[in-house]
C-alpha positions in Angstrom: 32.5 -17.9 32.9 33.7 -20.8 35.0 37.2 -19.1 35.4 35.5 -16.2 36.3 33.2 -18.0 39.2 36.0 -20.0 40.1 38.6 -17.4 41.0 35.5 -15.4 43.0 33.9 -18.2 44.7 30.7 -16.2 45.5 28.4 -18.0 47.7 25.4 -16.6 46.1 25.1 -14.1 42.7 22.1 -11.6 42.7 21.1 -10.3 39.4 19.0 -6.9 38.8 16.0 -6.1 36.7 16.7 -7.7 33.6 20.1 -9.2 33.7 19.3 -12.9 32.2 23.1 -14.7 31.0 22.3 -17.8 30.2 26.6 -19.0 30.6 26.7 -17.2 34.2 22.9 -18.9 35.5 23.8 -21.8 33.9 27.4 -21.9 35.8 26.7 -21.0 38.5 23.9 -23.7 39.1 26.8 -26.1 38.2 28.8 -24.6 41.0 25.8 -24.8 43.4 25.9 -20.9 43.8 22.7 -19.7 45.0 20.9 -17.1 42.4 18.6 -14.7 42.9 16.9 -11.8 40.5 15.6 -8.8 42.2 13.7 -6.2 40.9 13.1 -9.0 38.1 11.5 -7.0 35.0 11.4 -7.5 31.3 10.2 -5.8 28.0 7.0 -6.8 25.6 10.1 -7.4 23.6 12.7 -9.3 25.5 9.2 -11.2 27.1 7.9 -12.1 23.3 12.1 -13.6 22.3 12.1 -16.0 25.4 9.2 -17.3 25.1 9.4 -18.1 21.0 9.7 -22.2 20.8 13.5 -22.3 19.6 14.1 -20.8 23.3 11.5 -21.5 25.6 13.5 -24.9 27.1 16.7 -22.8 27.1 14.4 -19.9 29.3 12.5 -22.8 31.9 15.9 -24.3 32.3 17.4 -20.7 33.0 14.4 -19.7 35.1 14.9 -23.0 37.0 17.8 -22.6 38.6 16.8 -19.6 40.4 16.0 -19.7 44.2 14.6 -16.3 44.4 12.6 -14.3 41.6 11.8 -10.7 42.8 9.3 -9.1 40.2 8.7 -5.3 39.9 5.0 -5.9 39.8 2.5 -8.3 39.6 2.2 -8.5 35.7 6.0 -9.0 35.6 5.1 -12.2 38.1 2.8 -13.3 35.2 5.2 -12.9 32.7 7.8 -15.0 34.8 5.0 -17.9 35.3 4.1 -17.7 31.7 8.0 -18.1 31.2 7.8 -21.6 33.5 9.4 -19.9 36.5 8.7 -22.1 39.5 6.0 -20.3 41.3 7.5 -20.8 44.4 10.5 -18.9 43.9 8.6 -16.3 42.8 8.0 -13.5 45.4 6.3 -10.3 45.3 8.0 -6.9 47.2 7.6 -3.9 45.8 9.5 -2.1 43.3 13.5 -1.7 45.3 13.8 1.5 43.9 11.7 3.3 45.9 12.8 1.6 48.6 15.6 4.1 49.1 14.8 6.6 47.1 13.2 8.7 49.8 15.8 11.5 50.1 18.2 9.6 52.6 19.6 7.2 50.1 23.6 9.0 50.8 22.4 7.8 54.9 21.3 4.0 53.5 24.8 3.6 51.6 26.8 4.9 55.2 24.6 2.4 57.2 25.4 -0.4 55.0 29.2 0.6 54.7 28.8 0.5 58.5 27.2 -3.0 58.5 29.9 -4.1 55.9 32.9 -2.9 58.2 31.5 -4.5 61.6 31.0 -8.0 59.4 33.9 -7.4 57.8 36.1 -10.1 60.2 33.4 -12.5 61.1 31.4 -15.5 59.6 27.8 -14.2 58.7 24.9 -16.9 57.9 21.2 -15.9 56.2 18.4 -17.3 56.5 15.9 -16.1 53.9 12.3 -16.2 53.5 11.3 -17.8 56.9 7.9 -18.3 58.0 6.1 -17.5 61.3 6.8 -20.3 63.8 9.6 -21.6 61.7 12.2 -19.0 64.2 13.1 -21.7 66.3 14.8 -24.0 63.5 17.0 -21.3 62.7 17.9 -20.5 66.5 19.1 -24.1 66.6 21.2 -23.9 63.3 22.3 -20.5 65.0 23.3 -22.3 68.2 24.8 -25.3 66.1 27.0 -23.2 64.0 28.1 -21.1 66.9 30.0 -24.5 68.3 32.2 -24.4 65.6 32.0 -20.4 64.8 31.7 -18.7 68.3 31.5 -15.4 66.7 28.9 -15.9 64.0 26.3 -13.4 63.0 22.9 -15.1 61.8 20.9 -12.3 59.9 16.8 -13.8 59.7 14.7 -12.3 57.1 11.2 -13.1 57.1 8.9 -13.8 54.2 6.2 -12.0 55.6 8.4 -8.7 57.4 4.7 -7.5 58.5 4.1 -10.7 60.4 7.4 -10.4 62.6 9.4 -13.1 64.3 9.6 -14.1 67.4 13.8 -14.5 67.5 16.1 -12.4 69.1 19.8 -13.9 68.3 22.8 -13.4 70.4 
């Protein structure tokens, strides 16, 4: 796993559904990549082997190292908790699935092929989960980075997308 992470050098790994690998979490925390599991879900079954004694260290440890947990619903939230999750990584959205899956998903992909060719050349920093009122931190890390990368691209995503942000970036 560490040649594997070591030859990619991603910045941050996102895992779907139910994709727990203890030797990739656990390596990339010791790389300081950033992890995140979205649509985060998991069986009576898979719930009832992490949590057994022999594992349960193993599973907070793993759970631990997460920045962002994504649950599918509010009962697999519980299930995360119960699983010593830190609660504040843990944040509700929706299932992703239906998230495209309103007939225009082939319209999605092209948008984001789109976005991926116009980024392709230039430096692109996140932030994630921002609060309301917190918009004019990230326009001055937006303003310091852009002294050393003129042609950066900061993308904002709000915790609360409903709330809005008061941020335009140039």
């Amino acid at each position: 796993m560490d040649c594997f992470l070591g030859y990619w050098k991603p910045n941050a790994i996102m895992l779907i559904e139910s994709e727990l690998w203890p030797n990739l979490i656990m390596g990339a925390s010791r790389k300081c990549i950033a992890l995140a599991l979205l649509n985060a879900r998991m069986s009576a079954k898979s719930f009832r082997n992490w949590s057994i004694p022999v594992v349960s260290h193993l599973t907070s440890l793993m759970l631990s190292k997460f920045s962002l947990i994504v649950p599918l619903c509010n009962m697999q939230a519980i299930h995360f908790q119960l699983l010593q999750a830190p609660p504040l990584v843990i944040n509700f959205s929706g299932d992703l699935k239906y998230a495209v899956d309103n007939g225009n998903s082939n319209e999605v992909w092209r948008s984001m092929e789109d976005l991926q060719m116009q980024l392709a050349n230039r430096q692109v920093w996140m932030a994630s989960s921002i609060h309301k009122g917190e918009e004019e931190v990230m326009l001055g890390v937006h303003k310091v980075l852009q002294k050393t990368y003129p042609d950066i691209v900061s993308i904002i995503v709000p915790r609360h997308p409903q709330l809005g942000l008061d941020i335009a970036l140039v």
